[in-house]
N, C-alpha and C positions, 0 to 999 in steps of 0.2 A: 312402849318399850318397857322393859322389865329393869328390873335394876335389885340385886341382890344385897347390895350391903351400902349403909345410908340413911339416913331420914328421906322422911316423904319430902323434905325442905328440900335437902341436898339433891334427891330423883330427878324436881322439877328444874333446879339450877340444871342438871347436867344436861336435861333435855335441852332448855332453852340455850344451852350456849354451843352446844352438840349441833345447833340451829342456826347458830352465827348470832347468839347474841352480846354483845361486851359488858352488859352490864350485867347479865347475869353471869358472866363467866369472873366477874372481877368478884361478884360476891362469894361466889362456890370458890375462887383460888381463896380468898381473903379466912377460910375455916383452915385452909390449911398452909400459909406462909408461912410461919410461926414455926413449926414444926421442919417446913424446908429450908429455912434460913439457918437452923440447928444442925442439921443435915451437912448442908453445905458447908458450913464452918466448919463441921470436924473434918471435911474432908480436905480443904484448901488449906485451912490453919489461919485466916485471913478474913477480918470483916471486911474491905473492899473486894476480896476474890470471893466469899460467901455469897456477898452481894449482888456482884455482876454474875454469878451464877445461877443464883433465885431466878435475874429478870431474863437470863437468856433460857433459863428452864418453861418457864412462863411461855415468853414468846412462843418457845416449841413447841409447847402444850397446845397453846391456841390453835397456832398453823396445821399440827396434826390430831385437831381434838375429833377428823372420821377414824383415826384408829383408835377410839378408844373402843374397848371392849365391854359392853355393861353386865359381862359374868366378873368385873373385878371392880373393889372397890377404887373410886377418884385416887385418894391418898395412893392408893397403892400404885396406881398409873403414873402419877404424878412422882411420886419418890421416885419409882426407874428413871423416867426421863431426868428430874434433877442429878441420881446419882450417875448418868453414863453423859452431862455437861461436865460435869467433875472429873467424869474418869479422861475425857474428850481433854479437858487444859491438862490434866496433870501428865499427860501424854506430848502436849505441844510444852509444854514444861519442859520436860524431860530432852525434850529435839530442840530446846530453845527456839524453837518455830514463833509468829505475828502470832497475837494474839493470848502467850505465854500468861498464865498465872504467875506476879514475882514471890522469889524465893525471897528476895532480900531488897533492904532500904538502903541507899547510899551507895559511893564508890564497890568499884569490886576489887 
């Protein structure tokens, strides 16, 4: 498998987890948390909704790491799916729907 953008490091992560493997897949997200946590806080406004966003972004990652496509880089796959977790609560936000990201602390 070809892989366009990445280190030889990163290539062989994405293969092996591409493969079902977890601990390479924890290593290849762990280059780019850091960056998704950032992400997700400017989008939520909220280090626990930042939070619970990273790890539900993650999960999805895993579950659909056959779509990844390897003309693009990880980061980059990775950033959509965290920013459309984001866009997904701010939407049940919005409909006060289960599972809401809160606006607010305390009485309303």
């Amino acid at each position: 498998m070809a892989h366009m953008a990445g280190s030889d490091d990163e290539s062989k992560l994405i293969e092996q987890s591409l493969s079902g493997d977890p601990e390479a897949y924890a290593a290849l997200v762990h280059q780019h948390q850091k960056m998704i946590r950032a992400m997700t806080f400017r989008m939520t406004g909220s280090l626990d909704d930042a939070e619970d966003a990273v790890q539900e972004a993650l999960v999805r990652a895993w579950n659909g790491r056959n779509t990844f496509q390897q003309a693009i880089s990880f980061r980059a796959w990775l950033y959509r799916i965290a920013t459309n977790v984001c866009l997904d609560a701010i939407v049940r936000r919005k409909r006060g729907g289960v599972g809401a990201l809160s606006l607010e602390v305390g009485p309303g």
